[in-house]
C-alpha positions in Angstrom: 0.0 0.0 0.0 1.0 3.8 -0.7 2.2 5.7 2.0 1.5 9.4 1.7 3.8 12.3 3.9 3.0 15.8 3.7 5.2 19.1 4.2 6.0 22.5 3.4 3.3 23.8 5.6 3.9 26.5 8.3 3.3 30.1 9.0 2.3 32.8 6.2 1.4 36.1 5.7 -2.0 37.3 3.9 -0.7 37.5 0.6 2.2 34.8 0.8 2.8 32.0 -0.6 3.7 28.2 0.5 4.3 25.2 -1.5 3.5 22.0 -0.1 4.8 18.4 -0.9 3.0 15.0 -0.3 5.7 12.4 -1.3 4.9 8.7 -1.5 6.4 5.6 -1.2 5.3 2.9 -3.6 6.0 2.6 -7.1 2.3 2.3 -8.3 1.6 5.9 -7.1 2.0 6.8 -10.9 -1.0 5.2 -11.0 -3.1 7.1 -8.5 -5.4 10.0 -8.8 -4.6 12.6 -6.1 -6.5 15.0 -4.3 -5.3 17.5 -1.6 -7.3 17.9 0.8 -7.8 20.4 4.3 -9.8 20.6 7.2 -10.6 24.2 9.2 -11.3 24.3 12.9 -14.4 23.3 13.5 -15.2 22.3 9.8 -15.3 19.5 7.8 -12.9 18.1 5.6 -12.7 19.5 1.8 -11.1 19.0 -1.4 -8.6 21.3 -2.5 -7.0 20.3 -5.6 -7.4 17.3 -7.4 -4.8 15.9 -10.2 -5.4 12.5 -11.8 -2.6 9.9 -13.2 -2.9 12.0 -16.9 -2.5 15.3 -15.3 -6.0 16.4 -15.6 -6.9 19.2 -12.5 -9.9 20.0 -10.4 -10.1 22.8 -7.9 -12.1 23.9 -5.5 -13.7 27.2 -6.4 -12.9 29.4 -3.3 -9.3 28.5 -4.4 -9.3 29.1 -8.7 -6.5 31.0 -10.0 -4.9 30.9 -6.3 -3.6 27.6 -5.9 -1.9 25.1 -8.4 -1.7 21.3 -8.3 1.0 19.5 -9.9 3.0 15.9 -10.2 6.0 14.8 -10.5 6.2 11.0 -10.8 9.7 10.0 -11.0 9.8 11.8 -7.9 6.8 9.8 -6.5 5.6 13.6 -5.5 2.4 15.9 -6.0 2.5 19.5 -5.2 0.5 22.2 -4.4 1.9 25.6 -4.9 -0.7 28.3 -3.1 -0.4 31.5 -3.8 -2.2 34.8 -2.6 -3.2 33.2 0.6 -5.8 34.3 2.8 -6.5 33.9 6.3 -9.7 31.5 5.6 -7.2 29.1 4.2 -5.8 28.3 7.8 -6.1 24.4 7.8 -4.4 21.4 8.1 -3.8 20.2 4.4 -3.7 16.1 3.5 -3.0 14.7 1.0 -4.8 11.3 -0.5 -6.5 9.2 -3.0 -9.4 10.9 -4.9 -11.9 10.0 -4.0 -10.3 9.7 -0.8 -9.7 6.3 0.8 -9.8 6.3 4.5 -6.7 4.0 5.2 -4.5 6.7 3.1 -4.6 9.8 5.6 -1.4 10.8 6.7 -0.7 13.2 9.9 -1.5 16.3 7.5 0.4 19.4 7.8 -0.4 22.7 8.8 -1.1 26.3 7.5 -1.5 29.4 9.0 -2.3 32.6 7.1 -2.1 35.7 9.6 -0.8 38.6 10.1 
C-alpha cells in the first residue's frame, strides 16, 4: 500500500505563498489520482485540488486561480503551490487518494495565514 507524507506547511502572511509536498512511497503511485485535501477548525474536511494519473486538474472554487496542483512522478511527488493566501485558508492540508480512501490519511500538515 501507498504511503503518503505531507510538508512545506507553516506560517504565512495574507498575501504569501507556500508550497507544499505529499511524497509517496510505492512505485504504483503513478498510477493514483490525487487530491489535496484540508480541514478548518471546527469544519469538515474538503477537497482542495485534485490531479489524476494523466495530469487532468480539479479545484475547489474558493481556491481558482490561487492555488496550483501538480505531479512529479519520478519523484513519487504531488505538489501544491498556493499563492495569494488568505486567512480562511488556515487548515491542516492532506494529501490522499481521490476519492479519498480512509486508510491513506497521513498526519497532514499545517497552514496558518495571519498577520
Amino acid at each position: 500500500q501507498v504511503q503518503l507524507v505531507e510538508s512545506g506547511g507553516g506560517l504565512v502572511q495574507p498575501g504569501g505563498s507556500l508550497r507544499l509536498s505529499c511524497a509517496a512511497s510505492g512505485s504504483i503511485f503513478g498510477i493514483y489520482d490525487i487530491g489535496w485535501y484540508r480541514q478548518a477548525p471546527g469544519k469538515q474536511r474538503e477537497l482542495v485540488a485534485a490531479i489524476t494519473s494523466a495530469g487532468s486538474t480539479k479545484y475547489a472554487d474558493s481556491v481558482k486561480g490561487r492555488f496550483t496542483i501538480s505531479r512529479d512522478n519520478a519523484k513519487n511527488t504531488v505538489y501544491l503551490q498556493m499563492n495569494s493566501l488568505k486567512p480562511e485558508d488556515t487548515a491542516v492540508y492532506y494529501c490522499n487518494r481521490w476519492p479519498y480512501a480512509p486508510g491513506y490519511w497521513g498526519q497532514g500538515t499545517r497552514v496558518t495565514v495571519s498577520s
